[in-house]
C-alpha positions in Angstrom: -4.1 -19.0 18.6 -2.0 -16.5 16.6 -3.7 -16.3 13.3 -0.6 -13.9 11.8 2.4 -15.9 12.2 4.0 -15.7 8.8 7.3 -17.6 9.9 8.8 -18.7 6.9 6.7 -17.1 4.7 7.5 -13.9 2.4 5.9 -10.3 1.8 6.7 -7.9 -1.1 6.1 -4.2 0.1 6.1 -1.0 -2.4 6.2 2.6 -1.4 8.8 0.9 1.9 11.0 3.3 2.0 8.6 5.6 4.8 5.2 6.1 6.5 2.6 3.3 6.1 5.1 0.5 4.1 7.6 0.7 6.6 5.7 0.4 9.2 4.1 -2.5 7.3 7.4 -4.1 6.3 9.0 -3.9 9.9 5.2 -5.5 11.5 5.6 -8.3 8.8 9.0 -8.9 10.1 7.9 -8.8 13.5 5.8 -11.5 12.8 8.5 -13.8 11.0 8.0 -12.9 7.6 10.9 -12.2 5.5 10.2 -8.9 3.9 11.5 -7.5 0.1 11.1 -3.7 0.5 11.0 -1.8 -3.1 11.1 2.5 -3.2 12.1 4.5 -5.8 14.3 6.2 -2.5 17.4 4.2 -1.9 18.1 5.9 1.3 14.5 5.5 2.9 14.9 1.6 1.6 18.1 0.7 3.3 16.7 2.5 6.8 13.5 0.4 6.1 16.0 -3.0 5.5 18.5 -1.9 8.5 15.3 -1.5 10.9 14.2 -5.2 10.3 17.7 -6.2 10.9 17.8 -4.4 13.9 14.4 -6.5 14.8 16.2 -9.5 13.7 14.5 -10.1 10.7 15.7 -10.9 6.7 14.8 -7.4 4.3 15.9 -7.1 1.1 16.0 -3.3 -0.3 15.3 -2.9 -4.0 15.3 0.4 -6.0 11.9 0.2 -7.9 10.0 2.5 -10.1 6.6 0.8 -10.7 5.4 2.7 -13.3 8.7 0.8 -15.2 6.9 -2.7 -15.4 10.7 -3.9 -16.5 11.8 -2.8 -12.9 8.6 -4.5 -10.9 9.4 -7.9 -12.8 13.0 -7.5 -11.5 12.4 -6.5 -7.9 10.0 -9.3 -7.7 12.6 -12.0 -9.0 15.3 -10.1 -7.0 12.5 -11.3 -3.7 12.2 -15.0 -5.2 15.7 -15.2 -5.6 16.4 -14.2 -2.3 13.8 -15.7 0.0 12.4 -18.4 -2.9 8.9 -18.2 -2.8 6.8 -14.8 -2.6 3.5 -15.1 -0.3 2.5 -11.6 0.5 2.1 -8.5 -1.4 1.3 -4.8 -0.3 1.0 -2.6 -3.4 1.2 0.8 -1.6 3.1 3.1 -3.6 1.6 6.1 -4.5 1.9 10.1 -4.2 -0.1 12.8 -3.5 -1.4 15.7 -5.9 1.0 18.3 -5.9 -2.0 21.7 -5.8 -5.5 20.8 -6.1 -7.3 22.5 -9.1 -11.2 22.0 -10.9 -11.4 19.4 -12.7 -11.6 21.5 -16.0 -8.3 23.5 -15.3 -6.6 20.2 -14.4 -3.0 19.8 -15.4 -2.5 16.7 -18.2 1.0 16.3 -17.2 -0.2 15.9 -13.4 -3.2 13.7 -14.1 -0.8 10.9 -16.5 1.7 11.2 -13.4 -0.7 10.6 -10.7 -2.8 8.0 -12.9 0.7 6.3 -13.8 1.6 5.8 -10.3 -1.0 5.2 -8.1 -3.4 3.5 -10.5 -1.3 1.8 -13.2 1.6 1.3 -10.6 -0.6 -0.9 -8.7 -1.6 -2.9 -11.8 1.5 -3.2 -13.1 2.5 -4.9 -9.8 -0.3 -7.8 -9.7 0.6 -8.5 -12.9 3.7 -9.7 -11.7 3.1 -10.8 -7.9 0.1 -13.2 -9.2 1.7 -16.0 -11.2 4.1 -16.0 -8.4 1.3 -16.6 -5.4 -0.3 -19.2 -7.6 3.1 -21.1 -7.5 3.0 -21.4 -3.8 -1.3 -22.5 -4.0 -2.0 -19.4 -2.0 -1.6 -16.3 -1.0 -3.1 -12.4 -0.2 -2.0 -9.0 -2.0 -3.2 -5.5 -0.2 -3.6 -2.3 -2.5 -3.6 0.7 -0.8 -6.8 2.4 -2.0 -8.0 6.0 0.3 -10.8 7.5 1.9 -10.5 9.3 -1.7 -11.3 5.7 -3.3 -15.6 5.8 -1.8 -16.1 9.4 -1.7 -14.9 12.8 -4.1 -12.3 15.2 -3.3 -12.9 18.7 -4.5 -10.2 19.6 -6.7 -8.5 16.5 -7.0 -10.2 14.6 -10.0 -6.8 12.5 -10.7 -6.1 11.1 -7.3 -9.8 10.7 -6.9 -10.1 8.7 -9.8 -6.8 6.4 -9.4 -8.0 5.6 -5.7 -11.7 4.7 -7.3 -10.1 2.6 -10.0 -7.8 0.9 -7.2 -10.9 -0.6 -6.1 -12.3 -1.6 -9.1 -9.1 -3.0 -9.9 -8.7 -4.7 -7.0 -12.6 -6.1 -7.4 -12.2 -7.5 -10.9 -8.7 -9.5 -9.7 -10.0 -10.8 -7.0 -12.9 -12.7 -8.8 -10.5 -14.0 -11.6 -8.6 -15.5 -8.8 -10.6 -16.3 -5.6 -11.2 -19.8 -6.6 -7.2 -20.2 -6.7 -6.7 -19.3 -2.9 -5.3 -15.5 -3.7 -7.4 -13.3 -1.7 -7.2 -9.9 -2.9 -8.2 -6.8 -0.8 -7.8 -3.1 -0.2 -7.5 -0.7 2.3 -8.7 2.6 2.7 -6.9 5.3 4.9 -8.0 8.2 6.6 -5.1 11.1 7.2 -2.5 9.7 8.6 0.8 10.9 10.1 3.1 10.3 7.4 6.0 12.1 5.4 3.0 12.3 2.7 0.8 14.3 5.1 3.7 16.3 6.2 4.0 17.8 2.5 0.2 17.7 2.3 -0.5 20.1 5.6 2.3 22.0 4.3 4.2 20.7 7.9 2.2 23.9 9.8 0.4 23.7 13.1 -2.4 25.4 11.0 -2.3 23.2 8.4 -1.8 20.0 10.9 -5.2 21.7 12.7 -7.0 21.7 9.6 -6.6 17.8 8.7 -7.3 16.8 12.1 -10.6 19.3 12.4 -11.9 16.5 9.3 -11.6 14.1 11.9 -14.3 12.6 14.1 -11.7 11.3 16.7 -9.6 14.1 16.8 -6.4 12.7 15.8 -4.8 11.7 12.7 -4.1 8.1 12.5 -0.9 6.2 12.6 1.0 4.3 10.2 0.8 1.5 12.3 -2.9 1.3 12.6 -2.9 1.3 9.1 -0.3 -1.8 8.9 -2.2 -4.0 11.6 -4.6 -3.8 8.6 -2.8 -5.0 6.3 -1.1 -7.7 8.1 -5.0 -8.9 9.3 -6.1 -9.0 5.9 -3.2 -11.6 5.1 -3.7 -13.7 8.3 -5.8 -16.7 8.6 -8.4 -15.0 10.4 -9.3 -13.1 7.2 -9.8 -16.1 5.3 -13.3 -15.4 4.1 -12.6 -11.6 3.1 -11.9 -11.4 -0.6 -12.4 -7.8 -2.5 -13.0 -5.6 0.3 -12.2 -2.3 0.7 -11.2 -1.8 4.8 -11.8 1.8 5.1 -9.8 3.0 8.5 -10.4 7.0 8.8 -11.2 8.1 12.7 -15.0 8.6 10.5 -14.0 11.0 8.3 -16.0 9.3 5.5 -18.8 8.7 7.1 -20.0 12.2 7.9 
């Protein structure tokens, strides 16, 4: 039996426009979902929407700030008014730190910008995405948490802290609505191959070698690995998981 057929039903997907939210959006389309992809990069969107066409699936591609809670309540009635009903939600957006730095020399500027995003981004979208799951009886939202959400990163107090608070956040919702059928989840990546990493490794062999040297398996993983996640999480077969953070890292937390 295939517990992640989502014909007919409809997934919301932030941070779409590359690495791990296309290749969620395009595996939610494979499986029959109709998929609203929302980036603050128009180009990287409309690749995202043309790829699912190209799979024969229904995207929509919506420009979408969510730190602007006026621009997540209109990409998400942009995806109701499109597809009618909204089922699915992956709140991945998020960015990187742009130089690490102790936590006493930390830049405000860079700590409200990383906080804003990748913490407050992710609330700001819930707020939203919940009242619209409860009109359909039930439903699952993914947050995109990091291997930097269970253990400390030297030098990176603010992304350390927004992936933490990802989980709490995605802890407390998920009590005030399990008993209304929204299951509520994270997951927890590891380094993975992504446009992200690139500017992280600095897009060197050296720098490449140094990431994958943190890895037990020897490898970064993939976007997709991260995705078959995420679509598991919001298949039947997940029914019974509700505020779990799903760490996938080849072991690198667990040395």
């Amino acid at each position: 039996m295939n517990n992640q057929n989502f014909t007919g039903k409809v997934a919301f997907v932030t941070g779409a426009a590359s690495g791990i939210g296309r290749a969620t959006a395009l595996a939610f389309a494979r499986e029959g979902a109709h998929v609203a992809i929302a980036d603050i990069s128009e180009p990287g969107n409309q690749e995202t929407a043309r790829m699912i066409e190209d799979l024969g699936g229904r995207a929509i591609a919506i420009k979408c700030d969510v730190t602007r809670s006026e621009d997540v309540k209109a990409a998400l009635d942009k995806t109701v008014e499109a597809f009618g009903q909204l089922d699915f939600a992956f709140n991945n957006a998020g960015i990187e730190p742009r130089k690490a730095a102790p936590t006493a020399e930390y830049d405000e500027e860079e700590w409200n910008r990383i906080i804003d995003i990748n913490l407050r981004g992710v609330f700001l979208c819930m707020k939203q995405e919940i009242p619209l799951i409860l009109k359909q009886g039930s439903g699952a939202i993914v947050n995109t948490s990091s291997g930097a959400g269970i253990i400390g990163i030297k030098g990176s107090p603010a992304y350390t802290a927004a992936k933490h608070g990802v989980l709490g956040l995605t802890k407390a919702a998920t009590l005030d609505y399990a008993a209304q059928n929204i299951r509520i989840n994270a997951v927890c990546p590891g380094y993975i191959d992504t446009p992200m990493m690139g500017r992280f490794t600095g897009d060197t062999d050296e720098g490449r070698a140094k990431v994958i040297a943190e890895e037990p398996v020897g490898r970064m993983g993939t976007p997709e690995e991260i995705a078959a996640a995420v679509l598991w999480l919001c298949s039947d077969a997940a029914a019974f998981m509700i505020g779990h953070a799903m760490v996938i890292d080849g072991g690198q937390t667990v040395q």
